[in-house]
N, C-alpha and C positions, 0 to 999 in steps of 0.2 A: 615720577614723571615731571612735577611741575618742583622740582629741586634748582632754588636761583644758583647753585655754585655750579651747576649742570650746564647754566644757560650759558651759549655765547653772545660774546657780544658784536655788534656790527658796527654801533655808531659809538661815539664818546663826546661828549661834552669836550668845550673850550679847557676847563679847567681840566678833565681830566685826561687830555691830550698834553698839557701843560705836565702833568702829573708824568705819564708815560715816558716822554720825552728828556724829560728834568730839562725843560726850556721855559723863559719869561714867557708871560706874557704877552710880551712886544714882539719876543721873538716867535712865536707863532702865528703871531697876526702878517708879520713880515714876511716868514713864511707862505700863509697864506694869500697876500698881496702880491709875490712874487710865481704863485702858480707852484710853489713847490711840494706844498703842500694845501691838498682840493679838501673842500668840504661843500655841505648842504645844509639848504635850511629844511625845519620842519616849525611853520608858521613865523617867530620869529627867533627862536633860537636855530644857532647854526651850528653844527656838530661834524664833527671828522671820524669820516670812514674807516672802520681796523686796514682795511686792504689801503685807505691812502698814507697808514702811518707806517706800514708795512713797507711801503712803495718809498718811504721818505728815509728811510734805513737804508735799502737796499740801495736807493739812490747815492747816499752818503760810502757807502762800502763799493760800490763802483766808481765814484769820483777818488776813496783813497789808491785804492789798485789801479786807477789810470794813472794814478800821480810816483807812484813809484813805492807806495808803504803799503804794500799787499798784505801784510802780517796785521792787519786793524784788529781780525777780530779773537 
């Protein structure tokens, strides 16, 4: 029951949003300055949500298929 490979995760640290994405640093902050990608703090680390990296994918695969390269993935 209390198995961590069991657990899901909901939030992710900076870095490990960085990790996920295989994006700089810069570029997630940019990212996130630009609303593309949302996070939250909890005190004063601020962490990004699975569903908004989830949502930052799906965003990216809707802008190639509006653009005319439907075959992305």
């Amino acid at each position: 029951m209390n198995d961590p490979a069991a657990t899901i995760r909901v939030l992710y640290s900076v870095p490990e949003a960085m990790a996920l994405l295989n994006l700089s640093r810069t570029q997630i902050y940019e990212l996130i300055r630009t609303s593309r990608l949302v996070t939250v703090t909890q005190g004063r680390r601020r962490l990004v949500p699975a569903d908004s990296i989830t949502g930052y994918v799906q965003l990216l695969l809707a802008e190639c298929r509006a653009s005319g390269h439907g075959d992305a993935a």
